[in-house]
GUTORMI-977843 format. One line per field, with one value per residue (C-alpha): residue number from 1; x, y, z; residue in three letters. Coordinates in steps of 0.02 Angstrom, whole numbers. Layout:
nr c(NUM|...)
px c(X|...)
py c(Y|...)
pz c(Z|...)
rest c(ALA|...)
This chain:
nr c(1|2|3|4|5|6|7|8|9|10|11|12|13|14|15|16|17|18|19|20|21|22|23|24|25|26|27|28|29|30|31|32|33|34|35|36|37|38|39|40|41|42|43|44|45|46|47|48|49|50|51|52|53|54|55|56|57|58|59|60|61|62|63|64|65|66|67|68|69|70|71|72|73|74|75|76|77|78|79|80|81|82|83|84|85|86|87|88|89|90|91|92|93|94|95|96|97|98|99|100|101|102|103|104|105|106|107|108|109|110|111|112|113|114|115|116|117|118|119|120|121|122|123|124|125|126|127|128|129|130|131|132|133|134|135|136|137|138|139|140|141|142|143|144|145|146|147|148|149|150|151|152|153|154|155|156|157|158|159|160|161|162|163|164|165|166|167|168|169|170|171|172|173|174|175|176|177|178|179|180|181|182|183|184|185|186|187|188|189|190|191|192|193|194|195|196|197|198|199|200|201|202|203|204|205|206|207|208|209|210|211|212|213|214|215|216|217|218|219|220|221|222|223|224|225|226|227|228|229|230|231|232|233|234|235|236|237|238|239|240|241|242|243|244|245|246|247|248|249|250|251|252|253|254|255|256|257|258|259|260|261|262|263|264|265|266|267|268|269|270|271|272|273|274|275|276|277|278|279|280|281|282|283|284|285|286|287|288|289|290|291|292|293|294|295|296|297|298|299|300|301|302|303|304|305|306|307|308|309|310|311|312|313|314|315|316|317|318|319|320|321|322|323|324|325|326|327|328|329|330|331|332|333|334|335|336|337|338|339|340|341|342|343|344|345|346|347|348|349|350|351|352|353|354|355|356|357|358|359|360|361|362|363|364|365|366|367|368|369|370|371|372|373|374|375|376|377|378|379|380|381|382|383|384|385|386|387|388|389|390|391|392|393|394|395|396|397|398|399|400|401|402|403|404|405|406|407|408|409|410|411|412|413|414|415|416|417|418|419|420|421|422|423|424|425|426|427|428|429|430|431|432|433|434|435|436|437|438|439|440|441|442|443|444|445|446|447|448)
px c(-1522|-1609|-1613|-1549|-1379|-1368|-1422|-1282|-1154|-1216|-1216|-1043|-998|-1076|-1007|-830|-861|-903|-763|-630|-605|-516|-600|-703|-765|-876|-912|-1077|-1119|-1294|-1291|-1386|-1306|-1379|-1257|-1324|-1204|-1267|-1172|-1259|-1435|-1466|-1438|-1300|-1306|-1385|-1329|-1410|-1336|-1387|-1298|-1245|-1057|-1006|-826|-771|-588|-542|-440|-344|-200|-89|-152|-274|-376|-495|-628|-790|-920|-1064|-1177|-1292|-1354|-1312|-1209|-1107|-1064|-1005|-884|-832|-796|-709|-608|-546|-495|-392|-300|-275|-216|-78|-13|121|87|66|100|7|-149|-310|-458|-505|-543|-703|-655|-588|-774|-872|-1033|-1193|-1133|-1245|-1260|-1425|-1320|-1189|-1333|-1255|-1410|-1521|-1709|-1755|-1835|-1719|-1708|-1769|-1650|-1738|-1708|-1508|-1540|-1616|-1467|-1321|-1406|-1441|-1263|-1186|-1316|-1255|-1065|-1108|-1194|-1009|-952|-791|-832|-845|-913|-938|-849|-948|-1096|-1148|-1267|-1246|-1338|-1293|-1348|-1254|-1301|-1161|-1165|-996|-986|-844|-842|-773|-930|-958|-1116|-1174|-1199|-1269|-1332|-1244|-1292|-1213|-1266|-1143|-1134|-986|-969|-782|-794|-680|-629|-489|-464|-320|-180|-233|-402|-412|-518|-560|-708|-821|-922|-1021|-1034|-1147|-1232|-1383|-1480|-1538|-1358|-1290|-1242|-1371|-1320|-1315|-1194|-1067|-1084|-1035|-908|-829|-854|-744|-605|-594|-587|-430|-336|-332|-188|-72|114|284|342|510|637|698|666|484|348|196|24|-71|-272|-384|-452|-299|-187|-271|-152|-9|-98|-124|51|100|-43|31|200|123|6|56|71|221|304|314|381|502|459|425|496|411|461|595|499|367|352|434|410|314|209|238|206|20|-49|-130|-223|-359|-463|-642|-728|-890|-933|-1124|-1164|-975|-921|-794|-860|-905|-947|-835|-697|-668|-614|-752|-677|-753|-705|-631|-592|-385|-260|-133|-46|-48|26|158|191|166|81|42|47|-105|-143|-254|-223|-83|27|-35|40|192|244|177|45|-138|-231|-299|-474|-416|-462|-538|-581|-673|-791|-639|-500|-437|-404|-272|-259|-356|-375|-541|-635|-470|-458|-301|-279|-334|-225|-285|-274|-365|-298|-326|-198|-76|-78|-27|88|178|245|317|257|142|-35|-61|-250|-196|-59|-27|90|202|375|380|492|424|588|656|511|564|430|414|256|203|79|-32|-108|-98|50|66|176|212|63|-53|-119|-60|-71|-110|21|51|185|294|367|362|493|546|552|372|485|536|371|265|361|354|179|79|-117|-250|-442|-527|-566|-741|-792|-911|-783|-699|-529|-541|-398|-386|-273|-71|64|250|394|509|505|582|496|551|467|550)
py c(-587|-726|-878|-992|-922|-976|-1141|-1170|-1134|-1218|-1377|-1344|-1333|-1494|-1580|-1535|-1585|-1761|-1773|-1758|-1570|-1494|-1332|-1228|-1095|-1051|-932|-911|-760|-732|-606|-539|-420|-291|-217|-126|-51|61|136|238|259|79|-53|-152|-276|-315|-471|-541|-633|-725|-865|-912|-953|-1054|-1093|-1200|-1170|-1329|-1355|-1542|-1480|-1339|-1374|-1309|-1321|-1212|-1286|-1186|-1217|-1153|-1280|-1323|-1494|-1588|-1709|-1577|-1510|-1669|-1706|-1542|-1560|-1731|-1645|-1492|-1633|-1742|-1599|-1525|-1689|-1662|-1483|-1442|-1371|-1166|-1123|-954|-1045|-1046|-973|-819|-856|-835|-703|-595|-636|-488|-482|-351|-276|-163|-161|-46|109|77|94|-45|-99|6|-59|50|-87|-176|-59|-120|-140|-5|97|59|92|244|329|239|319|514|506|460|588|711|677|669|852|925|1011|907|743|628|481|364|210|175|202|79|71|-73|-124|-259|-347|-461|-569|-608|-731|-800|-961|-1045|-1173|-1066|-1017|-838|-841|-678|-589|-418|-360|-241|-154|-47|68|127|228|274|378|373|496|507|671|694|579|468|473|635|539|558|503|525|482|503|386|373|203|218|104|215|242|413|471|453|604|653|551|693|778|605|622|806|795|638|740|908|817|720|909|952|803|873|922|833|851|775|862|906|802|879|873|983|961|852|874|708|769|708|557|457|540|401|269|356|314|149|115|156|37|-88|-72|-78|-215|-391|-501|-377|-347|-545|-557|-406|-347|-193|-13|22|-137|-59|118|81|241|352|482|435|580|765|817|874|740|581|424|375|198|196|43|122|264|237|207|188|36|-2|-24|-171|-213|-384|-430|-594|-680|-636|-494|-321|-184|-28|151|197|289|208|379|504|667|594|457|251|188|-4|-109|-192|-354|-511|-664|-748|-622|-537|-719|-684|-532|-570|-416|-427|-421|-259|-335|-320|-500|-506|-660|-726|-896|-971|-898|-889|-730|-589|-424|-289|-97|-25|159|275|451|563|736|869|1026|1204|1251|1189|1121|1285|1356|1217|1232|1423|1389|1242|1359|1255|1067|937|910|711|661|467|361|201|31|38|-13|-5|-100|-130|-167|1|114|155|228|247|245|318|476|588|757|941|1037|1206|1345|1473|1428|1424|1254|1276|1127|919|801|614|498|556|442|533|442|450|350|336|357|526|567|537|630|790|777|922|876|1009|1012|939|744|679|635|485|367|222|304|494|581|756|801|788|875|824|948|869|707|659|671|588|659|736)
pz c(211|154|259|106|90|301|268|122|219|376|247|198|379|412|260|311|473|399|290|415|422|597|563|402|346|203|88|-12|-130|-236|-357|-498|-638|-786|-916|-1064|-1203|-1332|-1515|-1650|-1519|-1535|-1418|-1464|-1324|-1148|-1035|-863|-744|-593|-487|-304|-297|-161|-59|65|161|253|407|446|574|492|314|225|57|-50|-159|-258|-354|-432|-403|-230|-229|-87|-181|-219|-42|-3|-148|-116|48|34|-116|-4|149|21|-44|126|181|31|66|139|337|369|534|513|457|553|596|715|896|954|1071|917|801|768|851|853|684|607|440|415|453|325|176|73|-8|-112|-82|-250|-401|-482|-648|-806|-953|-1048|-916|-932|-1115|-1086|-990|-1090|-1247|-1159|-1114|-1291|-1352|-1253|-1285|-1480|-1469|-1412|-1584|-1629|-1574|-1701|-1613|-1472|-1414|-1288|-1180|-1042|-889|-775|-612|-498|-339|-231|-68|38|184|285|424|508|624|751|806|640|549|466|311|210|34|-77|-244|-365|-534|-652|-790|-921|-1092|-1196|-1330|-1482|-1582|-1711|-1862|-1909|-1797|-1740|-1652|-1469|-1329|-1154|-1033|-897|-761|-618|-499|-314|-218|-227|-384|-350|-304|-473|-594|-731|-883|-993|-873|-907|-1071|-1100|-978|-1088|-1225|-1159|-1083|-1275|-1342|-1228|-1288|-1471|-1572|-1431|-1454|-1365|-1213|-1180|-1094|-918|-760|-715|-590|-620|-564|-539|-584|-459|-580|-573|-399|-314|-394|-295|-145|-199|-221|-64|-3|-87|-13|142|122|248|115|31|203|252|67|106|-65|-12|-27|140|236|347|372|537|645|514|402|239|181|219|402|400|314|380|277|379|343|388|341|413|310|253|51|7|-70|14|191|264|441|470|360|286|427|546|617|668|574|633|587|604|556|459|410|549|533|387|502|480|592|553|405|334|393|388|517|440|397|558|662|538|589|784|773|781|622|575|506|332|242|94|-10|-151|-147|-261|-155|17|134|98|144|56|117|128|107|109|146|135|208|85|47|53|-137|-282|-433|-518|-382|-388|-587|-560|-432|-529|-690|-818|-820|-841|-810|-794|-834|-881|-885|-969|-940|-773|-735|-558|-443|-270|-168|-227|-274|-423|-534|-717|-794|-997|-970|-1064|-1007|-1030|-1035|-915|-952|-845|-731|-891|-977|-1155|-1274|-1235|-1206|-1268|-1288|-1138|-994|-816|-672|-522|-353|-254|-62|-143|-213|-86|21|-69|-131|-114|-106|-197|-107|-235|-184|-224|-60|-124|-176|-56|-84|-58|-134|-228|-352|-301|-356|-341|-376|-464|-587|-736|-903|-1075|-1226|-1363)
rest c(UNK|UNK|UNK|UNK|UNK|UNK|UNK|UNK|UNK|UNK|UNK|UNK|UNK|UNK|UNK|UNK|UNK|UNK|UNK|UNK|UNK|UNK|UNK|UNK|UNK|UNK|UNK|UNK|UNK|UNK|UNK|UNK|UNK|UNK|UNK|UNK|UNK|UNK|UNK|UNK|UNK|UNK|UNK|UNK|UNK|UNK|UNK|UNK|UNK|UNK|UNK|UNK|UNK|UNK|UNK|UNK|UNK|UNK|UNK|UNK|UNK|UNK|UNK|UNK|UNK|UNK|UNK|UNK|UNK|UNK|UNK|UNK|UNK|UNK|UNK|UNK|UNK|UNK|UNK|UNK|UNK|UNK|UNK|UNK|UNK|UNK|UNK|UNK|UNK|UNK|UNK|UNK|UNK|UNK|UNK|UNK|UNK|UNK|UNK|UNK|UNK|UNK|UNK|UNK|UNK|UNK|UNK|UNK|UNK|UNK|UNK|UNK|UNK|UNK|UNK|UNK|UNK|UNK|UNK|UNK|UNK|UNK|UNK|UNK|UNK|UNK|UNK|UNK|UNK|UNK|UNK|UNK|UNK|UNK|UNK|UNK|UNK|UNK|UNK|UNK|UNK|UNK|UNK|UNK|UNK|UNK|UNK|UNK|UNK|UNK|UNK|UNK|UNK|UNK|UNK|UNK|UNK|UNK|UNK|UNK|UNK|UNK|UNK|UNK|UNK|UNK|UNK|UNK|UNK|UNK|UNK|UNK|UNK|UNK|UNK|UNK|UNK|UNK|UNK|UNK|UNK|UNK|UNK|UNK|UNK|UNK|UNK|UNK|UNK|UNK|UNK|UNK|UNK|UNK|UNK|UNK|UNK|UNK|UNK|UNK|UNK|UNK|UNK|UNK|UNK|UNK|UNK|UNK|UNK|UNK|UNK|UNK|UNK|UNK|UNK|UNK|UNK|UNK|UNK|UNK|UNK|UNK|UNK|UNK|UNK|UNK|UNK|UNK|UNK|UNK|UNK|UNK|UNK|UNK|UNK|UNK|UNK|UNK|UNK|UNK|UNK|UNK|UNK|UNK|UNK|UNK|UNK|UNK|UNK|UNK|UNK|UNK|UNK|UNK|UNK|UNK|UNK|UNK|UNK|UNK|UNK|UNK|UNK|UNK|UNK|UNK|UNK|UNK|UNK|UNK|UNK|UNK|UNK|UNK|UNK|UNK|UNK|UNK|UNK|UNK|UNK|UNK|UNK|UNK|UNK|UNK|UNK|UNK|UNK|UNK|UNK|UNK|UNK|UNK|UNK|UNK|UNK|UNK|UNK|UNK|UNK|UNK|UNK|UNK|UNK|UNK|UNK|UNK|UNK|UNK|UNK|UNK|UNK|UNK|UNK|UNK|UNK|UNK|UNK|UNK|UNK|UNK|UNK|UNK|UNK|UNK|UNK|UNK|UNK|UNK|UNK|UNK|UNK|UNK|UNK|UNK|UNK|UNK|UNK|UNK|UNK|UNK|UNK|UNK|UNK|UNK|UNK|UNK|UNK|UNK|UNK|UNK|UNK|UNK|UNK|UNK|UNK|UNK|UNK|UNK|UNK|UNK|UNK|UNK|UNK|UNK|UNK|UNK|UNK|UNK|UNK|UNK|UNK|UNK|UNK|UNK|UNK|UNK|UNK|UNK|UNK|UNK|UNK|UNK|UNK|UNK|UNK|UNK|UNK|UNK|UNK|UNK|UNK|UNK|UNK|UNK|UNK|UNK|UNK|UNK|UNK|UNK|UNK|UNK|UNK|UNK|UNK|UNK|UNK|UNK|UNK|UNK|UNK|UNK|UNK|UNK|UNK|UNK|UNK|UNK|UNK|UNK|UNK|UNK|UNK|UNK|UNK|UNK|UNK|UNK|UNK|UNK|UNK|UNK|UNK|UNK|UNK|UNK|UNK|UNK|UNK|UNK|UNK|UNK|UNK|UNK|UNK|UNK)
């Protein structure tokens, strides 16, 4: 970490100090970004980025202010920080606001272990070029595809570095490569399209370019020739690529900042039944080259591994310090926050039981219904759980994949779902939220 990104927000510190402030904390990000598209085998664009955002959170009494900028002169710490005390002066008082204790501050963190930060060479942009244009190439020498939308390589870097006047200072490095194909096949309103991608925090863990692109390519392929299903009641198979937004829903309704709202389906459910005995949903912010561990959160404090599912069962809700004073629990090290923005609660690397069967099983076992491999639009109502979102995929008939399916609208209610969800084994164990493919019984499908 370089010793700059200290500094700023030691200045910020100091500046708020000066202005009036009770209490700060600061924010300051560096970060560098490479994204190269290419159509046809050409390049047809590149863009670089490079800045240091900065953002101060000031204290006077119960109120509080957020201010950012972009820029680090002096002169603007201080009219930042004189900004942030006037308006903080204005709001209105929170009594949940306030920083951590300096009993609950992490300390001795060790952020080597959780290989955040590739040391590899920045890559050059030909280099990007190079692998957004093998994977079109690849997708383009599937017979039936007619062409590529897109092909793009990205890299980016990112210094991080966090302060408070409660005593925090401390900060790490993160960097990410990404790659994506969308093929198209068909013509006219018969054209469909589908994709494939790759995003690590280590270059050499990525998946061979060529391997994106064909994949893009036969998953276009499947969508051909799609048709309505019909209307009834059948089950439906989430696949793997999207199941995890299941998962997310339910960490949604069980975020703090929907429970202290009691806009939640979950609010009323602690210490009960939520998923199917068996199955558990375990955070661990401390799994190495993931990207969604970190070794503090937001607010200073030391991350943790728990259970927040355990054998079907709640266990806690997800919480940052205010809505942790809110409901009179301790905060589960959960803040995240932007330079521009102040704390909230956020859920980090994921993991949820897998089953014993593979999708391949589950598709068999399922008979007659539908295979969802993306979805579209959402009317979902959080107090209630209701669910209703459109869908595409491929339909199964008598344990058999038959035909591809558009223009459909699958339903139900998430409390219902996610309790009779049965998981497949076949999670990618590299990404923050690890969940395989899910199948629920019985929904409700509109087609024809």
């Amino acid at each position: 970490m370089t010793q700059a990104l200290d500094a700023l927000t030691a200045q910020m510190l100091d500046a708020a100090k000066t202005a009036g402030a009770d209490a700060a904390d600061a924010m300051a990000v560096r970060g560098t970004s490479l994204s190269v598209d290419v159509r046809a085998g050409v390049l047809e664009e590149a863009q670089r980025e490079e800045g240091t955002d900065i953002g101060l959170r000031v204290f006077v009494g119960q109120r509080t202010a957020i201010v950012s900028a972009s820029d680090t002169t002096s002169r603007t710490l201080s009219e930042m920080a004189e900004r942030a005390v006037a308006m903080a002066r204005e709001a209105p008082e929170n009594p949940y606001a306030g920083l951590a204790d300096a009993d609950q501050l992490a300390t001795n963190w060790d952020v080597t272990s959780l290989e955040l930060y590739d040391q590899t060479e920045e890559p050059a942009p030909a280099a990007l070029q190079e692998d957004a244009a093998e994977a079109e190439a690849a997708a383009l020498d599937v017979e039936g595809i007619t062409q590529v939308q897109s092909a793009s390589a990205g890299y980016g870097a990112r210094e991080i570095y966090l302060a408070g006047s409660n005593g925090f200072a401390g900060g790490y490095q993160r960097t990410d490569r990404g790659l994506s194909c969308v093929a198209i096949a068909g013509t006219g309103a018969g054209m469909e399209r589908d994709y494939d991608g790759d995003s690590r925090i280590f270059q050499r863990d990525m998946r061979s370019a060529t391997e994106i692109g064909r994949t893009a390519a036969e998953r276009t392929l499947l969508r051909l020739d799609a048709r309505k299903p019909p209307t009834g009641a059948f089950p439906v198979l989430f696949d793997e690529r999207i199941a995890s937004s299941l998962i997310g829903h339910l960490l949604g309704a069980i975020n703090g900042s929907a429970i202290t709202r009691g806009a939640s389906f979950l609010r009323d459910v602690m210490g009960t039944q939520v998923l199917p005995k068996g199955l558990s949903l375990i955070e661990d912010p401390h799994r190495p080259r993931i990207t969604g561990s970190r070794p503090f959160d937001a607010e200073f404090l030391p991350t943790s591994k728990r259970a927040v599912i355990e054998d079907g069962v709640l266990q806690g809700w997800t919480l940052d310090l205010a809505t942790g004073r809110q409901l009179d629990l301790p905060s589960t090290a959960n803040a995240a926050r932007g330079a521009g923005s102040g704390p909230s609660p956020s859920s980090w690397n994921m993991e949820l039981t897998q089953g014993t069967a593979s999708r391949e099983e589950l598709i068999s076992d399922m008979g007659t219904g539908l295979l969802v491999t993306s979805m579209i639009g959402a009317t979902i109502n959080p107090n209630t759980g209701d669910y209703s979102r459109g869908a595409a995929g491929l339909w199964v008939e008598n344990g058999k994949v038959t035909h591809a399916i558009n223009e459909c609208t699958i339903a139900g209610n998430l409390r219902d779902m996610l309790l009779a969800m049965i998981p497949a084994n076949d999670a990618r164990m590299h990404l923050s939220r690890i969940v395989p493919s899910i199948l629920v019984p019985g929904m409700t499908i509109a087609g024809s």
